[in-house]
Short mmCIF file of the C-alpha atoms (twelve columns), coordinates in Angstrom:
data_MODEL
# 
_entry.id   MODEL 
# 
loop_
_atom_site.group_PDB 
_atom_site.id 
_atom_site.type_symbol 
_atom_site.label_atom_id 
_atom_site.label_alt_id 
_atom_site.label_comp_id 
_atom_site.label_asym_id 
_atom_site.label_seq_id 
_atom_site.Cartn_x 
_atom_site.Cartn_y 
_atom_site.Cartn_z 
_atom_site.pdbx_PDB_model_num 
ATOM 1  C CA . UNK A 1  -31.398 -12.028 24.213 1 
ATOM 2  C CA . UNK A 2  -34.576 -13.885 25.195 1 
ATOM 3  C CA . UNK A 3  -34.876 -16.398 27.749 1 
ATOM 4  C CA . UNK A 4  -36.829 -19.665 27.353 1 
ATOM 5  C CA . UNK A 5  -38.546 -21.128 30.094 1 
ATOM 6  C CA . UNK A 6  -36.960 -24.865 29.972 1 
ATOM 7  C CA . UNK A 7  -39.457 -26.551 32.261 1 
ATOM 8  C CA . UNK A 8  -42.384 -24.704 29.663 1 
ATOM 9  C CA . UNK A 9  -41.149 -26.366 27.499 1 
ATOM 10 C CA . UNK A 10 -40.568 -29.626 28.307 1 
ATOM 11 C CA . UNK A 11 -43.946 -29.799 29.575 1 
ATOM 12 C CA . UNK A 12 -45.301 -28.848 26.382 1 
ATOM 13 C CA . UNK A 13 -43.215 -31.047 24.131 1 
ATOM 14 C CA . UNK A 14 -44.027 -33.877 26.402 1 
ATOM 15 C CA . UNK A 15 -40.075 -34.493 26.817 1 
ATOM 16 C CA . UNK A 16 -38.822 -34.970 29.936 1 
ATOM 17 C CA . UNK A 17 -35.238 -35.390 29.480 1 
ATOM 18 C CA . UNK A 18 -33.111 -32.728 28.905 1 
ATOM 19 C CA . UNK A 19 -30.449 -34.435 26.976 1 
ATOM 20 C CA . UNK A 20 -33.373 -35.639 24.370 1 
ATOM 21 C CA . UNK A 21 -35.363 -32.256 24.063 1 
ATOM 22 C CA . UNK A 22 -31.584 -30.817 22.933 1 
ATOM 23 C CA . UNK A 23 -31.773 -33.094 20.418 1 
ATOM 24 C CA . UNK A 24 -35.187 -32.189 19.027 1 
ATOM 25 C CA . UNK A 25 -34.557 -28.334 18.969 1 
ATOM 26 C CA . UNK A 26 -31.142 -28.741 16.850 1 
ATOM 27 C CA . UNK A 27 -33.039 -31.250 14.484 1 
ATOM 28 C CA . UNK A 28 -35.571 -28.587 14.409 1 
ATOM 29 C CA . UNK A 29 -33.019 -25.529 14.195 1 
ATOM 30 C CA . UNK A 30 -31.701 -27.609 11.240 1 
ATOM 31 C CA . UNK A 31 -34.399 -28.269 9.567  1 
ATOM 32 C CA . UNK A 32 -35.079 -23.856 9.432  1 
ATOM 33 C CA . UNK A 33 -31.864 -23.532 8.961  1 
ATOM 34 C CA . UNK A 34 -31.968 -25.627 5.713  1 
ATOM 35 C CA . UNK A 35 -35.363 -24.223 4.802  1 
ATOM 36 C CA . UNK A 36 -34.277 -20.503 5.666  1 
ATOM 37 C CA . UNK A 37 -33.872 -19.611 2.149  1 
ATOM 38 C CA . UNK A 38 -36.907 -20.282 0.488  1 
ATOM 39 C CA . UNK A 39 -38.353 -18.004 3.005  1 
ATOM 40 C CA . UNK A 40 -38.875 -14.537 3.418  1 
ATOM 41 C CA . UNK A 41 -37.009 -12.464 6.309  1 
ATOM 42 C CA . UNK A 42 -40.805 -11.316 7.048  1 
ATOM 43 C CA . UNK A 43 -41.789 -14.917 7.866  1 
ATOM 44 C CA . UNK A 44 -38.528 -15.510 9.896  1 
ATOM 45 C CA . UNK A 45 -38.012 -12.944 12.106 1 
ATOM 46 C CA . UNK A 46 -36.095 -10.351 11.326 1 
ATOM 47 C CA . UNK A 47 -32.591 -11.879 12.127 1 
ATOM 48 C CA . UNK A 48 -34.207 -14.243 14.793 1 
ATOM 49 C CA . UNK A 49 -31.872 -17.184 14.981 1 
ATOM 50 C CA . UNK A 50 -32.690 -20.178 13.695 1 
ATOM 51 C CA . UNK A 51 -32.479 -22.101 17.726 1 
ATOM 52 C CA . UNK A 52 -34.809 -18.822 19.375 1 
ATOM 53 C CA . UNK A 53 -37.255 -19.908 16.873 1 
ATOM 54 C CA . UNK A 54 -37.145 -23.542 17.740 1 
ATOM 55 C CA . UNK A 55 -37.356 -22.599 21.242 1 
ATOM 56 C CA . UNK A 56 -40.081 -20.495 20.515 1 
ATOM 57 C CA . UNK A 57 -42.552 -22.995 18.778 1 
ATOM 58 C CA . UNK A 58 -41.841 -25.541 21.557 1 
ATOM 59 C CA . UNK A 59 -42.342 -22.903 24.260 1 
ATOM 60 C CA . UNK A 60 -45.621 -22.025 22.345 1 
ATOM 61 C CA . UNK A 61 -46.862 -25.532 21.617 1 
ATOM 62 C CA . UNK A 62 -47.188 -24.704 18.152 1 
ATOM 63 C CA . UNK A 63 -44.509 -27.917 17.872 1 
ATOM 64 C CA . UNK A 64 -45.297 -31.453 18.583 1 
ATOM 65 C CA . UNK A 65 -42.989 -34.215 19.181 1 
ATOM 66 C CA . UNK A 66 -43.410 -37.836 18.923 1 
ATOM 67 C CA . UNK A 67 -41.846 -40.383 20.694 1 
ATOM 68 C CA . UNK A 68 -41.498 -44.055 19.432 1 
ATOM 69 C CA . UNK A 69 -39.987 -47.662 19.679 1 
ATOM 70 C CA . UNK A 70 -36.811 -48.372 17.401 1 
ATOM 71 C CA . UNK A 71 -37.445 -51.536 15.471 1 
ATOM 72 C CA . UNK A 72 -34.781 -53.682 15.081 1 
ATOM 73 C CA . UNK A 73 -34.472 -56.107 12.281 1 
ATOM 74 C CA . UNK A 74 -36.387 -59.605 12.830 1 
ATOM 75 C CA . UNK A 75 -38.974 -57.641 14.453 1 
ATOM 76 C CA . UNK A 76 -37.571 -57.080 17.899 1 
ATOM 77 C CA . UNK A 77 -37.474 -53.677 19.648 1 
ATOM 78 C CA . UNK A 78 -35.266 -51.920 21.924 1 
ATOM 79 C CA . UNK A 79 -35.431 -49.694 24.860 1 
ATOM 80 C CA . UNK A 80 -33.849 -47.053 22.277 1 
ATOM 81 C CA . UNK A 81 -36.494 -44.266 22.054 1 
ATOM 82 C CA . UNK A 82 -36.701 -42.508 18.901 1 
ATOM 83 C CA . UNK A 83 -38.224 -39.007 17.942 1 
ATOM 84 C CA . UNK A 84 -39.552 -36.952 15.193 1 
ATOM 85 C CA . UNK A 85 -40.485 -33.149 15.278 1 
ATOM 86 C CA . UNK A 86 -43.267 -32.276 13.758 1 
# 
């Protein structure tokens, strides 16, 4: 089992709260997950779970994340933060 250095990563990712950056490795565990089988178990990881490699490209900055504003209808905003992996 490998251990991820938490504050690494939320350095790197640029998120500060713990409760968000959970949110942004299962969307990005999801999103290999759903793309797992068009790939190869060369470009995976052999048996590397789908979270240790989310982990793993936030840990290594090879992941960005971007934070926005959530537009509300009329043109308003909130304080609601939104986020997208990249």
């Amino acid at each position: 089992m490998k251990f991820f250095d938490v504050d690494k990563i939320k350095k790197n990712s640029g998120v500060s709260n713990k409760y968000l950056l959970t949110t942004v490795v299962a969307a990005r565990a999801r999103s290999l997950s759903e793309d797992r089988g068009s790939r190869t178990l060369e470009e995976t990881g052999k048996g590397e779970k789908v979270i240790s490699i989310a982990l793993s490209e936030l840990e290594s900055d090879k992941l960005s994340v971007k934070m926005g504003v959530v537009e509300e209808e009329g043109g308003s905003s909130s304080d609601e933060e939104s986020g997208s992996v990249e």
